[in-house]
N, C-alpha and C positions, 0 to 999 in steps of 0.2 A: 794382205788382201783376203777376204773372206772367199771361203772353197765353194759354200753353198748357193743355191739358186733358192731361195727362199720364199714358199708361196702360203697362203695363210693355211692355219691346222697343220702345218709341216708336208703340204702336199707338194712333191715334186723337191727333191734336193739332191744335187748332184755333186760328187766330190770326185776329186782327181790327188789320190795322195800322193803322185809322182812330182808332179807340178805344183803342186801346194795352192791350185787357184789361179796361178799368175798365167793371163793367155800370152804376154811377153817370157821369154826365159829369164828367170833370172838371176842366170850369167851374164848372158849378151842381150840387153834389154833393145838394143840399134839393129840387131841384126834378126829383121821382118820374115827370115828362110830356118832361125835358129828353133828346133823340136817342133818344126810345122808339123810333122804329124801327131804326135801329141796336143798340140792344141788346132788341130781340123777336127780330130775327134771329141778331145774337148767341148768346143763351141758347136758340132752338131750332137753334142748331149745336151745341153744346154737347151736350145734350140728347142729339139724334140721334146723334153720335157715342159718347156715353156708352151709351145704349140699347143698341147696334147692340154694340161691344164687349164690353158686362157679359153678355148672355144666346149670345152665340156664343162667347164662353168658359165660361160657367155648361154650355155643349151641350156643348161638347167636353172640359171637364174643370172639373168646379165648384171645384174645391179652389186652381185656379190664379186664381179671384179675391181670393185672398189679400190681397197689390198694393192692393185698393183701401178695402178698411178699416184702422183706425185702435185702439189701444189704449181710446177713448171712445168708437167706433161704438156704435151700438145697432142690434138688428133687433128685431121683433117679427114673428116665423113663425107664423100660424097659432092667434093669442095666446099664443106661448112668447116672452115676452121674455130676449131675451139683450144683453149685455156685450161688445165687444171683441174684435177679428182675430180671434182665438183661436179663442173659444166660437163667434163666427156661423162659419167656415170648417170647423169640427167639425160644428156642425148639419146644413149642407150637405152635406157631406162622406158622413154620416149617413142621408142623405135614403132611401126604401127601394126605390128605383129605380135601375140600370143606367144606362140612356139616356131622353134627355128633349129635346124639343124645341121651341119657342117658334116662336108666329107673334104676331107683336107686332099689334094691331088699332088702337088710338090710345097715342098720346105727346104730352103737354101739360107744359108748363111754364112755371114766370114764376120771377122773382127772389124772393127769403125775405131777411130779417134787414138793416135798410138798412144798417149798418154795417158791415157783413161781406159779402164775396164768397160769397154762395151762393146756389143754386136747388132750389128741388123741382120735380120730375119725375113724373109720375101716367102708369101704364101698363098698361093694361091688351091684354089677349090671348088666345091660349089656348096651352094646352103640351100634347102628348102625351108618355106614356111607355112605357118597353118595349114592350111587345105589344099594347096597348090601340089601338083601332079608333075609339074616341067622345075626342077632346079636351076637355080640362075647361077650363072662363074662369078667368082668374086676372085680380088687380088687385096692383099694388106700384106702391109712394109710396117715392122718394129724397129724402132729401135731402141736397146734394151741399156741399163750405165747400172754397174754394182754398185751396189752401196748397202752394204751389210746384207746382201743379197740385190737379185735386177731387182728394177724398176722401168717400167714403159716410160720413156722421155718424149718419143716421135713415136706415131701411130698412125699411118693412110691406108684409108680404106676406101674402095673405088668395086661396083659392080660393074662385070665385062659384058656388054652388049654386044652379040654378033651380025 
């Protein structure tokens, strides 16, 4: 299994040379309790640098998250589901705002799928845009699958209305 989190220009890569990468031990790959702390911290390295990267480039140019979806990603925007690099990085792209800014408030995550290298990520925050004064809460759910580094597989994003 590959150690790194891999984001384009080498931004954001996180290695764990105790665990070699693996969020299963592996010794005891059945046993869901075996170096839990080793990989909690793991996967909220991960996490945090995935966070920290995805919305400081979503601020400074959404289009150049290209990089981290996949021809099978899905998003669901707003309940618009969409399909693949393609179509999410056109949504975004699309979005009807200028400039946009993210102050992330919490970032949680644990491992998903035991046979497979991945995690979801739950974030919520809030974002301003262009000229607006009142920030709105937003909430997005990743979910992240290795593959020579993550990749966004699941992506929902939902603004909180109070």
């Amino acid at each position: 299994m590959n150690n790194n989190v891999n984001y384009p220009n080498n931004a954001g890569t996180v290695n764990n040379p105790n665990n070699a990468g693996n969020v299963n031990n592996p010794n005891n790959p059945n046993d869901p309790n075996a170096n839990k702390v080793d990989n909690t911290a793991r996967i909220n390295a991960i996490a945090k640098e995935f966070v920290n990267y995805y919305y400081q480039t979503f601020d400074a140019d959404r289009k150049n998250l290209a990089a981290l979806y996949r021809p099978m990603s899905m998003m669901t925007w707003e309940g618009v589901q969409l399909r693949g690099g393609e179509a999410i990085i056109e949504k975004l792209a699309s979005l009807p705002f200028q400039k946009v800014g993210h102050k992330i408030t919490t970032t949680d995550a644990q491992q998903s799928l035991p046979h497979v290298n991945a995690l979801v990520i739950m974030v919520t925050g809030q974002l301003l845009v262009d000229e607006e004064t009142k920030p709105q809460q937003f909430s997005q759910t990743f979910q992240l699958v290795e593959d020579n580094g993550f990749f966004v597989y699941n992506d929902v994003f939902r603004l909180n209305y109070a």
